[in-house]
C-alpha positions in Angstrom: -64.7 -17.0 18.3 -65.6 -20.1 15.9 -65.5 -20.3 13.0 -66.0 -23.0 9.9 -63.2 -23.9 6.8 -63.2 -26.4 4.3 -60.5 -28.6 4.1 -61.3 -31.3 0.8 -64.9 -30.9 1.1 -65.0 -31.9 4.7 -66.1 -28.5 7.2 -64.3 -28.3 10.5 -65.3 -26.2 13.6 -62.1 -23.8 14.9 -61.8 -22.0 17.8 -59.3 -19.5 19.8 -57.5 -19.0 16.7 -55.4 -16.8 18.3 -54.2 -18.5 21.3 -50.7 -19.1 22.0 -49.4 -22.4 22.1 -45.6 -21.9 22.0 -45.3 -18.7 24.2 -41.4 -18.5 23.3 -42.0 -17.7 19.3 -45.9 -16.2 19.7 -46.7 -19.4 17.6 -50.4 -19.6 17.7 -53.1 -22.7 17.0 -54.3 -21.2 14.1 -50.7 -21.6 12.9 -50.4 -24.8 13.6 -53.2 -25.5 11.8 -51.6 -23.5 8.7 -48.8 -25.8 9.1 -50.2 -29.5 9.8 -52.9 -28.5 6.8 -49.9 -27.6 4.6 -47.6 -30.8 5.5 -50.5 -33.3 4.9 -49.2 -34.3 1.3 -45.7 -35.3 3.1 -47.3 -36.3 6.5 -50.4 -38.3 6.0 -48.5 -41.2 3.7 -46.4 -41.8 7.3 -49.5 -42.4 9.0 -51.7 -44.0 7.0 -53.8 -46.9 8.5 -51.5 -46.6 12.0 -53.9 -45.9 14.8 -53.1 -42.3 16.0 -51.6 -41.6 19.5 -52.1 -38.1 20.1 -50.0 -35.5 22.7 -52.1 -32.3 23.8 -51.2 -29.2 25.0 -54.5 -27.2 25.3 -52.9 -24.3 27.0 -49.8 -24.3 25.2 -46.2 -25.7 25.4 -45.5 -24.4 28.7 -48.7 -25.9 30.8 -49.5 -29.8 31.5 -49.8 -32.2 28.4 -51.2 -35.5 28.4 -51.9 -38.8 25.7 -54.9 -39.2 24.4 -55.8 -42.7 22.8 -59.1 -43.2 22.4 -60.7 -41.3 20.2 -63.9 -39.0 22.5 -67.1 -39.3 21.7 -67.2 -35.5 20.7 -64.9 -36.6 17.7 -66.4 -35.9 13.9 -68.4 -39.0 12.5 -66.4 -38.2 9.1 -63.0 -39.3 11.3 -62.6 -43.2 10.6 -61.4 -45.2 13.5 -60.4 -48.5 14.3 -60.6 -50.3 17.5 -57.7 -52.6 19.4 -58.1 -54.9 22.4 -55.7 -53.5 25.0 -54.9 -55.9 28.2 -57.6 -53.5 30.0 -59.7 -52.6 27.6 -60.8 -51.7 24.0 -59.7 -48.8 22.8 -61.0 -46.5 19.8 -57.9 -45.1 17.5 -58.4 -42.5 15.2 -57.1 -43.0 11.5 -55.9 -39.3 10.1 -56.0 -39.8 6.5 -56.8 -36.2 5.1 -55.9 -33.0 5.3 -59.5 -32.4 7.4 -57.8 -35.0 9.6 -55.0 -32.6 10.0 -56.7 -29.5 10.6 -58.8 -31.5 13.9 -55.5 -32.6 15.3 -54.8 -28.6 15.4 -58.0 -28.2 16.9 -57.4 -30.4 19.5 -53.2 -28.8 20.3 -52.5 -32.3 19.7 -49.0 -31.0 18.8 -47.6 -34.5 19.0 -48.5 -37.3 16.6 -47.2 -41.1 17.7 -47.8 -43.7 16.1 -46.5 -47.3 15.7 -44.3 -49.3 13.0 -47.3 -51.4 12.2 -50.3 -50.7 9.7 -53.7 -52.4 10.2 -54.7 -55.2 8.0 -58.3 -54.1 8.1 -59.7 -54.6 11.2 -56.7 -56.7 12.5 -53.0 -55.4 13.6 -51.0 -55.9 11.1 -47.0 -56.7 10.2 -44.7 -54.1 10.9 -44.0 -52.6 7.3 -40.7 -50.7 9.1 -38.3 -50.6 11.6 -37.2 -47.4 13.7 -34.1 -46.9 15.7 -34.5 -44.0 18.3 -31.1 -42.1 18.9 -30.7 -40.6 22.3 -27.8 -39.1 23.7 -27.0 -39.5 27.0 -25.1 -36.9 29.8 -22.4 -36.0 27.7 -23.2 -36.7 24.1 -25.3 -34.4 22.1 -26.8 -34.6 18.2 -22.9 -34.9 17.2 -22.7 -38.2 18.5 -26.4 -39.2 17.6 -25.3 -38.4 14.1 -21.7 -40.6 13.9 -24.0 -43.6 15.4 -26.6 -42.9 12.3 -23.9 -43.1 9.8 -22.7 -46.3 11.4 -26.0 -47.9 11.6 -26.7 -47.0 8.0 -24.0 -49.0 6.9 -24.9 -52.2 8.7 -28.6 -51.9 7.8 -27.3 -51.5 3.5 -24.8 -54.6 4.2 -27.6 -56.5 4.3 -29.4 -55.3 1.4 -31.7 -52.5 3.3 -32.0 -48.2 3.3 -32.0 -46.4 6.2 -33.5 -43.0 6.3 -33.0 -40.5 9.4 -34.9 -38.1 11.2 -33.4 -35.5 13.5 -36.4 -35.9 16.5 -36.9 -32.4 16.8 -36.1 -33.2 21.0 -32.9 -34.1 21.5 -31.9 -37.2 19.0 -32.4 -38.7 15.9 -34.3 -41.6 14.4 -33.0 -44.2 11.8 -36.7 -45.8 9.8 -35.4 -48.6 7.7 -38.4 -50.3 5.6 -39.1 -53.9 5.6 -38.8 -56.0 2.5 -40.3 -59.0 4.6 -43.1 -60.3 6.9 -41.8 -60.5 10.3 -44.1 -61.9 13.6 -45.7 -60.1 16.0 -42.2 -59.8 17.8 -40.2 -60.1 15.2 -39.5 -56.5 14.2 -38.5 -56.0 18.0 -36.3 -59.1 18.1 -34.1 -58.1 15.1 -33.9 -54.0 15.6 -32.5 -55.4 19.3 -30.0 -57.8 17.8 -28.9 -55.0 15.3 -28.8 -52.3 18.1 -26.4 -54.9 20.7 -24.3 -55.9 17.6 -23.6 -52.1 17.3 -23.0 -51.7 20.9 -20.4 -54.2 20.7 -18.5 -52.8 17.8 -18.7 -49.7 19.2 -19.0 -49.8 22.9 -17.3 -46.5 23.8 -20.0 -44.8 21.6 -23.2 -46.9 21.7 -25.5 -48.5 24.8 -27.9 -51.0 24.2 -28.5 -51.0 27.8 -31.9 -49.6 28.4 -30.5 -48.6 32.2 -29.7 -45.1 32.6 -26.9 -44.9 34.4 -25.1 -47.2 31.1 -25.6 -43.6 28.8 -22.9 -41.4 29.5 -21.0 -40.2 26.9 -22.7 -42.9 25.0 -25.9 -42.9 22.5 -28.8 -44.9 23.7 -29.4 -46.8 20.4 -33.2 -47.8 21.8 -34.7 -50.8 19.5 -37.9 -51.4 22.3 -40.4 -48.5 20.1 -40.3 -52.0 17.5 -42.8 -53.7 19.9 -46.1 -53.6 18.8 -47.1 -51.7 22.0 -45.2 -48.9 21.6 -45.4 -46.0 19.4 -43.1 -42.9 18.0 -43.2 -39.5 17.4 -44.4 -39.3 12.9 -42.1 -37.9 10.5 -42.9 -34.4 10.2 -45.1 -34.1 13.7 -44.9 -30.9 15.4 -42.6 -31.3 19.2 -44.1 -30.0 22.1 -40.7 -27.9 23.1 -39.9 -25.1 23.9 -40.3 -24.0 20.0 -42.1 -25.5 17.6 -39.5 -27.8 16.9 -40.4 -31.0 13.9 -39.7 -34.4 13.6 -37.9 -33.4 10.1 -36.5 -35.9 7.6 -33.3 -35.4 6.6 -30.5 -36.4 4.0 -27.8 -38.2 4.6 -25.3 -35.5 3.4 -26.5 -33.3 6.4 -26.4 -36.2 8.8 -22.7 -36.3 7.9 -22.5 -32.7 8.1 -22.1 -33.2 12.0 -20.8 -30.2 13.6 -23.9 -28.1 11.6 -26.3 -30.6 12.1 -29.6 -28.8 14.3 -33.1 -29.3 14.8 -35.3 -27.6 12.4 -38.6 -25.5 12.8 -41.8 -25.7 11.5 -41.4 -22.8 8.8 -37.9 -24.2 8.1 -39.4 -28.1 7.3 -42.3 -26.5 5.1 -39.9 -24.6 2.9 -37.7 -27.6 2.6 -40.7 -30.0 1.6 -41.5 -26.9 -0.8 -38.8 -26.9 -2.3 -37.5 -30.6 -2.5 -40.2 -33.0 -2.2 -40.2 -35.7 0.7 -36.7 -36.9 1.7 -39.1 -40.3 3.0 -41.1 -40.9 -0.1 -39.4 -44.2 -0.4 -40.0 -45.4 3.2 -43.8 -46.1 3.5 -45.4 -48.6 0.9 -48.4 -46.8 -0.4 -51.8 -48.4 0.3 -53.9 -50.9 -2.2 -57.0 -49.2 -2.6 -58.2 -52.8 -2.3 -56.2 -54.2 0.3 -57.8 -52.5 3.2 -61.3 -53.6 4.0 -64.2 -51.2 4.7 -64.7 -50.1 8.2 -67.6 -52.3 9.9 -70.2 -49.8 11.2 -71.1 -50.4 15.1 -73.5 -53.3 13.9 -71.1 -55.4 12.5 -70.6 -57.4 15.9 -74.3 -58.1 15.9 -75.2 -59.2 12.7 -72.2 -61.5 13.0 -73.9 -63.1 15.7 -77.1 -64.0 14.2 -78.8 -65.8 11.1 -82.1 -62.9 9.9 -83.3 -66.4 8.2 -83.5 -68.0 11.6 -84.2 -65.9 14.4 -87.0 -63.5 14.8 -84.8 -60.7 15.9 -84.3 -57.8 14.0 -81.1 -57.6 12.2 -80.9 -54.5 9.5 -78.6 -55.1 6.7 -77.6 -51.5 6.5 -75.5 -49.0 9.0 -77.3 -47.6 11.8 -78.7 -44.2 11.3 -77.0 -41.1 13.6 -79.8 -40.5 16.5 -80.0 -38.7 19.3 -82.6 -40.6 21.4 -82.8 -41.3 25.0 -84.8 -44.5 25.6 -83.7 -47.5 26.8 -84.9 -51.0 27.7 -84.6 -53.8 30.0 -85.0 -57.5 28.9 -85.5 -60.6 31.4 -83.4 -62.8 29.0 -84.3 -67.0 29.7 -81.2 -68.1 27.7 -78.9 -70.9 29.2 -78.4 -68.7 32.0 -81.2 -66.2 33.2 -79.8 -62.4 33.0 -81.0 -59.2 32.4 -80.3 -57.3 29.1 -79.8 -53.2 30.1 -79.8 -50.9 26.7 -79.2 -47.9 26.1 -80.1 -45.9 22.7 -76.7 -44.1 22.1 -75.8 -42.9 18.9 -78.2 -44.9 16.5 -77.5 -48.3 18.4 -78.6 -49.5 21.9 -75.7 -49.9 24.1 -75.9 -53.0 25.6 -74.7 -54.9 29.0 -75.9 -58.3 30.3 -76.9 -58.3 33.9 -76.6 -61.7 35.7 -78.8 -60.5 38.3 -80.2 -58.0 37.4 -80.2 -54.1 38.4 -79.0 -53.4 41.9 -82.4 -52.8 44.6 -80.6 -51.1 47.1 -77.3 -48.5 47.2 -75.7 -51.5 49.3 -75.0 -53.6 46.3 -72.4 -53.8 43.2 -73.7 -56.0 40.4 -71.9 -57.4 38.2 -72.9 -56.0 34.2 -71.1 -57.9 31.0 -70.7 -55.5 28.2 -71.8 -56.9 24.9 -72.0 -55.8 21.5 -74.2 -52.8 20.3 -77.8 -54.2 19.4 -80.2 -52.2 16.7 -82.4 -49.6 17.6 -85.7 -52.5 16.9 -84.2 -53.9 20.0 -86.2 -51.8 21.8 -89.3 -53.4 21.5 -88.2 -56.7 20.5 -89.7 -60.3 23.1 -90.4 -63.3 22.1 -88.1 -66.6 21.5 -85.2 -67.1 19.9 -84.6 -70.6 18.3 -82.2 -73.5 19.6 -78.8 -73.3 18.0 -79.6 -69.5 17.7 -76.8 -67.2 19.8 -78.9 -66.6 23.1 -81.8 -69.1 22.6 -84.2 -68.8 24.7 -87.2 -66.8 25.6 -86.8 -63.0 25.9 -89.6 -60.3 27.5 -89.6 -56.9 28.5 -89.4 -56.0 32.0 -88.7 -52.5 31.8 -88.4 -49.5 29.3 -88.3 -45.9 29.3 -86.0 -43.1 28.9 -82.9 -41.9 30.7 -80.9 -38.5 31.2 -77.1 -39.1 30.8 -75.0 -37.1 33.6 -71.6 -38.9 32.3 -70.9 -41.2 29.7 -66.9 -41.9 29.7 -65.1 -45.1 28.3 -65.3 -46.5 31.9 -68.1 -44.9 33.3 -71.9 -44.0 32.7 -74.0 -42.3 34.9 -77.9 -42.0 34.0 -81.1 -41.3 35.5 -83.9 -43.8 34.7 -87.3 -43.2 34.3 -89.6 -46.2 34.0 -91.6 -48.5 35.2 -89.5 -50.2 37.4 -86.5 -48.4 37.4 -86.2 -44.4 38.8 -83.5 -43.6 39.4 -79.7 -42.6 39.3 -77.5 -45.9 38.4 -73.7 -45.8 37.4 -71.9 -48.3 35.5 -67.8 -48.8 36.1 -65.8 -50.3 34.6 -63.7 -52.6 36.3 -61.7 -55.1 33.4 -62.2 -55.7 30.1 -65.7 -56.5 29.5 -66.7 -56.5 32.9 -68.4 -53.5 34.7 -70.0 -53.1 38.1 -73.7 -51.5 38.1 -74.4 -49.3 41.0 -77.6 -47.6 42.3 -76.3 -44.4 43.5 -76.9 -43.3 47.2 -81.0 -42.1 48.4 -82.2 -43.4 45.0 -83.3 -46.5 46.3 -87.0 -46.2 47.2 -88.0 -45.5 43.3 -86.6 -49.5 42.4 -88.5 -52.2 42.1 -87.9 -55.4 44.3 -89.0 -57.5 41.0 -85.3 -58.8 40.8 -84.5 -60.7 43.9 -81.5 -62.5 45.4 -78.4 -60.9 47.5 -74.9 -59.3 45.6 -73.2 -60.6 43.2 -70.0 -62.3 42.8 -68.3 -61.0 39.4 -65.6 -62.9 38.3 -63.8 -66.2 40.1 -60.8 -64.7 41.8 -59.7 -65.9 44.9 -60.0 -63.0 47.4 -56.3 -62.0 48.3 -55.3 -62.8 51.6 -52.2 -60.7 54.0 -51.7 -58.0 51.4 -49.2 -55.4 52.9 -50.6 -51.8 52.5 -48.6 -49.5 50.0 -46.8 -46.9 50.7 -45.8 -43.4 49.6 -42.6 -42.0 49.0 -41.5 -38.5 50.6 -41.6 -35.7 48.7 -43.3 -32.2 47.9 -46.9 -32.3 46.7 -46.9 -28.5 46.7 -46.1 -28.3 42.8 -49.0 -31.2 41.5 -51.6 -30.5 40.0 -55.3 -31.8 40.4 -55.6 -32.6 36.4 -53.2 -36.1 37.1 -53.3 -36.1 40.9 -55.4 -36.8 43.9 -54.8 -35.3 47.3 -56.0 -36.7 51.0 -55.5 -35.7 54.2 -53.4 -38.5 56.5 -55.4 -38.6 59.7 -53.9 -39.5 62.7 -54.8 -43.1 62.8 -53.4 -46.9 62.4 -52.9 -48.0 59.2 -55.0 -51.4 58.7 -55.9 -53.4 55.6 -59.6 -54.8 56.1 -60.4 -58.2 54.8 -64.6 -58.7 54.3 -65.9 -62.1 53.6 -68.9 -64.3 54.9 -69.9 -61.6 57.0 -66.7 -61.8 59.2 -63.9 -59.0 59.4 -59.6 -59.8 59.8 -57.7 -56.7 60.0 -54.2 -56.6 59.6 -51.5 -54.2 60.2 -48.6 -52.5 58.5 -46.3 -55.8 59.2 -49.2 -57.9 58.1 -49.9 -58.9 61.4 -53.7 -60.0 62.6 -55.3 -57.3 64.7 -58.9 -58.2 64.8 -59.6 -57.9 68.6 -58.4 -54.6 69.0 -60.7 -53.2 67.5 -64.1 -54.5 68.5 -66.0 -52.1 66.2 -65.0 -52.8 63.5 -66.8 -55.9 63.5 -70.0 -54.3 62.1 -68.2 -54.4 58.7 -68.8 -57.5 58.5 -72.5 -57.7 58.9 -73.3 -54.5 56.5 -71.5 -55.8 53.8 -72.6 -59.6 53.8 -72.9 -60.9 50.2 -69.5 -59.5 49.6 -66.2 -60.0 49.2 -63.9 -57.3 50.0 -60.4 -55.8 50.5 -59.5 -52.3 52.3 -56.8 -50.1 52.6 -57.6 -47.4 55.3 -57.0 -46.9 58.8 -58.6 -46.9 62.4 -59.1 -43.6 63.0 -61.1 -42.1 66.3 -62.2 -38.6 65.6 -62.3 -35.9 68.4 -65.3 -33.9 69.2 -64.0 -31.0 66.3 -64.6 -33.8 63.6 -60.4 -34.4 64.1 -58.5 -37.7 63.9 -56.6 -37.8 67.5 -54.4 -40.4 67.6 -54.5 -39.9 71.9 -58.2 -40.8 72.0 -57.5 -43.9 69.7 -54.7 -45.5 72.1 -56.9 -45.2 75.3 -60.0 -47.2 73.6 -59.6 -48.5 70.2 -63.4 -49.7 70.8 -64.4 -46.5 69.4 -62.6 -46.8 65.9 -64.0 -46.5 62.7 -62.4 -47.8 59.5 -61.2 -44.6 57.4 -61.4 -46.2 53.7 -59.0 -45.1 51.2 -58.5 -47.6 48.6 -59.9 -50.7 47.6 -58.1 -54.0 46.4 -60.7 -56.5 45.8 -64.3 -56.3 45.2 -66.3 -59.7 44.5 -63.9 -62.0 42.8 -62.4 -58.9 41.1 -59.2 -57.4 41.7 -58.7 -54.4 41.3 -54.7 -53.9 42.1 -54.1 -53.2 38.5 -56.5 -50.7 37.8 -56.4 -46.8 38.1 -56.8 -45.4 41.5 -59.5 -42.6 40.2 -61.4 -46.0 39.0 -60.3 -47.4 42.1 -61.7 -44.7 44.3 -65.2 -44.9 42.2 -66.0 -48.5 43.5 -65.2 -47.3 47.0 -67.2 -44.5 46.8 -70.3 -46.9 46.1 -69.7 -48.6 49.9 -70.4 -44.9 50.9 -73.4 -45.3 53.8 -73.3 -49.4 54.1 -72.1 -48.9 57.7 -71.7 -46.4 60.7 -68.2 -47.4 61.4 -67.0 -47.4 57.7 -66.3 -43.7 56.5 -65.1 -42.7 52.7 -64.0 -39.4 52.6 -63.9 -37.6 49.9 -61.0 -36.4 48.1 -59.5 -32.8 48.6 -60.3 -30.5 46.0 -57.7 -28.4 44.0 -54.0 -28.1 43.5 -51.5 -29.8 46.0 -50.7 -26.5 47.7 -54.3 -26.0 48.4 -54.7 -29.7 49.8 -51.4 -28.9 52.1 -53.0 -25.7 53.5 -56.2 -27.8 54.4 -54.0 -30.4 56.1 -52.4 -27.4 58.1 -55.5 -25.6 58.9 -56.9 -29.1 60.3 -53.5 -29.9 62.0 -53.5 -33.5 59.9 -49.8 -34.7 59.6 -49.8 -34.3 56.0 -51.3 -34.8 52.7 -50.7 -37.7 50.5 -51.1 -37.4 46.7 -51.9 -40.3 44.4 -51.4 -40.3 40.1 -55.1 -40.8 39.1 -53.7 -43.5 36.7 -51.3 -45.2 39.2 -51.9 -49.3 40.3 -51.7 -50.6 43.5 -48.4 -52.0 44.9 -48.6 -54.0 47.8 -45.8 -53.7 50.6 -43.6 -51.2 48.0 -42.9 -47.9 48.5 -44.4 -46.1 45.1 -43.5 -43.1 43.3 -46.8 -42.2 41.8 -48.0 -41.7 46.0 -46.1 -38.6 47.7 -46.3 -37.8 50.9 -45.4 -34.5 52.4 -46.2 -33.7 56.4 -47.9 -30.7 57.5 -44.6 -28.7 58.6 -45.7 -24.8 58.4 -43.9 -23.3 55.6 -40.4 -21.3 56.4 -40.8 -18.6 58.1 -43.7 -19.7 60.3 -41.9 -21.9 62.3 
């Protein structure tokens, strides 16, 4: 059921009232959002202006959570948000700063709220305004120990001249915030919590590790100083824990701290009636906000009119905010600037979304283009040609050479997926993401007879990496896949094969093997990779696999003629001057998928579907030696064994054997 409630003026949606999220107390959503509505006055001051790191458990404490960063497109307009340049990407933080901010993060069972020790200055990462010590006993210790180390560390921070206020974590430690009566650099809030933390490890080193190596903790409290870098986060004062029960970060007094033996975690109910009844023990911590010192959010045009001088170019630029719509057109501009590209936008709420095109759309499935994301033009965009002036950003002559309107079948951070309808273009083209700014556009598979030729010239080359040469093939570490799930894994079959990684350049193929060794000749066929990918540059993980007359790998018929191999693809390294070791295998595995159908002998099976027991039965039923499972976010490491791959064989289960 859903239902409507106004929190300050602001309406939110709320569903499934009623479901459980902490199965151990019958604690339900709708009571956490009683509670995080109800905490706002203490809560929200600890927050404010840190972009929000959130921890979901949609089907309660007791099934899979996961972080969520960027803020989803579903989110409420009336949410303000802030956006930071990752090494990766951009990424879109929510800033909660009302008590209708509270009741969404109910919505969403984003139980756990982490944020940094920094605030933004604006647009810009700020200073660190605080410093936070996070107390963790190791095997051994317990909240006992955590709370002798707190009492010692309060009395170096006050010698010189500062206040420390704990925290008991609501996990299994505590955390020390100590506020900052200075300006430090971008490193150094982390530079002096660590001096601090291995000063106190050497006063007291039966009792405190600085060492961030776990086998240094026993018996010991892990005084960890590292949640000061500017990348890292912590769980907020007064967040709810995803534990067993509904456990809270709760600010303390120093009397209770000292009160060692009693000392305990406290619950939700228990925190409210505290905060009830004696105000926030962490008023003093957080500097409240100037109502002038923080400047108003740029709206998605911002970056555009930035760019461009309305008193000297003909372009449109609107001097106010771009108006909600929920229109489907796009258009494609042949752009004469100092380099010839093609301009792809799409109309996406109230701006066009925009990516620059070097050579244009793909013409055939065979080819991955590179496509530069730029900033969000104005809806006039659309029917905007003519030329832009010298000493103008993009000078040069712009025309039309395609418009229409599109159906959207995905639109993710990192991948779109639309259906054009136009003039030139019909069709189903994806856009992925690959780094940074720099995506690869695909025309999807049996779509290519509705594209024009208009744009010629062979595949691209994105980016200016040297293509990596006698990469060793990663490998997986043994263990039971049985108990994953298909939310943060991926399952294949093994097939009964050789393990090769495929180097593709010039229209030449080198295969090498496990060892790294070259072994090009023995497999003849494989040499049509070459030819059906010329134009590019790539690097394979797979195998050489012969399959049996059942559509089985057969390891027997492989030995007594390799000439029949094909090349079994199951990752992919390098594409074009672009590595991709660094990136996610599930966006990994969408730029293989596009070589699906370039060539006889090169075959891209798809993943299993389901759980990790269901991909092991498959592998049993089709006698394959195993099943290997991959973390959809894990990187490629080549020549190491990994822990995000697992590999179990296809042994029949006890009592079958």
């Amino acid at each position: 059921m859903r239902s409507r409630r106004d929190f300050g003026g602001v309406e939110v949606g709320l569903t499934n009232l009623d479901k459980v999220l902490y199965p151990a107390t019958g604690t339900t959503k709708g009571e956490v959002i009683d509670y995080f509505t109800a905490i706002a006055p203490a809560l929200l001051p600890h927050i404010a202006q840190r972009p929000v790191t959130r921890k979901r458990w949609p089907n309660g404490v007791r099934e899979t959570a996961f972080f969520e960063k960027n803020l989803p497109e579903h989110a409420p307009k009336w949410i303000e948000r802030r956006s930071l340049a990752h090494s990766d990407r951009d990424v879109v933080y929510p800033l909660i700063d009302s008590v209708a901010g509270m009741a969404w993060l109910g919505q969403q069972a984003a139980l756990e709220v982490h944020v940094p020790q920094w605030r933004f200055a604006g647009t810009a990462r700020g200073p660190a305004t605080r410093l936070v010590f996070d107390l963790d006993p190791g095997p051994g210790a317990g909240l006992a120990q955590c709370a002798e180390v707190a009492l010692i560390l309060r009395d170096v921070v006050a010698e010189v001249g500062l206040r420390a206020f704990p925290v008991t974590s609501g996990s299994k430690g505590i955390h020390i915030y100590v506020p900052l009566d200075r300006e430090l650099g971008p490193d150094g809030a982390s530079a002096v919590a660590k001096q601090v933390a291995t000063n106190l490890q050497q006063l007291r080193p039966k009792l405190v590790t600085a060492t961030m190596a776990k086998a240094a903790r026993a018996d010991k409290v892990f005084l960890d100083w590292s949640q000061n870098n500017p990348a890292k986060t912590t769980i907020a004062p007064y967040s709810l824990r995803g534990r067993e029960e509904p456990w809270v970060a709760a600010p303390r007094e120093w009397d209770e701290i000292a009160d060692r033996k009693k000392l305990r975690h406290l619950r939700f109910e228990e925190v409210l009636r505290r905060f009830a009844s004696d105000g926030d023990p962490l008023a003093e911590l957080d500097p409240p906000l100037e109502a002038d010192s923080v400047a108003a959010q740029p709206d998605r045009l911002h970056t555009y009119r930035s760019m461009r001088d309305a008193a000297r170019t003909p372009e449109p630029v609107p001097a106010s905010p771009p108006a909600p719509s929920a229109g489907n057109r796009y258009v494609v501009q042949e752009h004469h600037a100092r380099r010839l590209h093609w301009d792809v936008r799409l109309e996406r709420d109230g701006v066009l979304v925009s990516w620059a095109v070097p050579k244009g759309p793909p013409v055939d499935t065979h080819e991955n283009r590179l496509a530069v994301h730029t900033e969000d033009h104005p809806l006039e965009y659309l029917d905007f040609h003519g030329s832009i002036p010298r000493g103008e950003y993009g000078a040069g002559e712009m025309g039309i050479w395609d418009s229409g309107t599109y159906e959207t079948e995905k639109w993710r951070d990192d991948e779109v997926i639309v259906r054009f309808s136009g003039q030139r273009l019909n069709g189903r083209y994806a856009l992925i993401r690959t780094e940074g700014k720099q995506w690869l556009m695909h025309l999807m598979k049996d779509q290519s007879a509705g594209v024009s030729k208009a744009v010629g010239g062979q595949s691209d080359s994105p980016g200016s990496a040297a293509m990596p040469r006698d990469l060793l093939p990663m490998r997986a570490t043994d263990g039971d896949v049985s108990e994953l799930d298909a939310e943060h894994w991926s399952f294949d079959l093994v097939r009964d094969g050789v393990r090769l990684i495929a180097e593709i350049e010039d229209g030449t193929v080198r295969l090498r093997g496990r060892t790294g060794r070259t072994v090009t000749g023995k497999y003849p066929a494989l040499a049509e990779l070459g030819p059906a990918l010329t134009g590019h540059r790539v690097v394979l993980d797979g195998a050489a696999v012969v399959f049996d007359e059942h559509g089985r790998a057969d390891s027997a018929l492989l030995r007594a003629d390799p000439s029949r191999a094909v090349f079994v693809a199951t990752d992919i390294l390098f594409l074009n001057g672009t590595s991709l070791l660094r990136k996610r295998y599930e966006d990994r595995r969408r730029v293989l998928e596009a070589l699906t159908g370039a060539a006889a002998v090169l075959v891209v099976p798809a993943p299993l579907r389901g759980s990790g027991a269901q991909a092991l039965a498959r592998a049993r039923a089709d006698d394959a030696p195993g099943v290997i499972a991959k973390r959809r976010d894990s990187v490629y490491l080549p020549g190491k064994h990994g822990q995000a791959w697992i590999f179990t064989p296809s042994a029949p289960p006890d009592g079958e054997r």
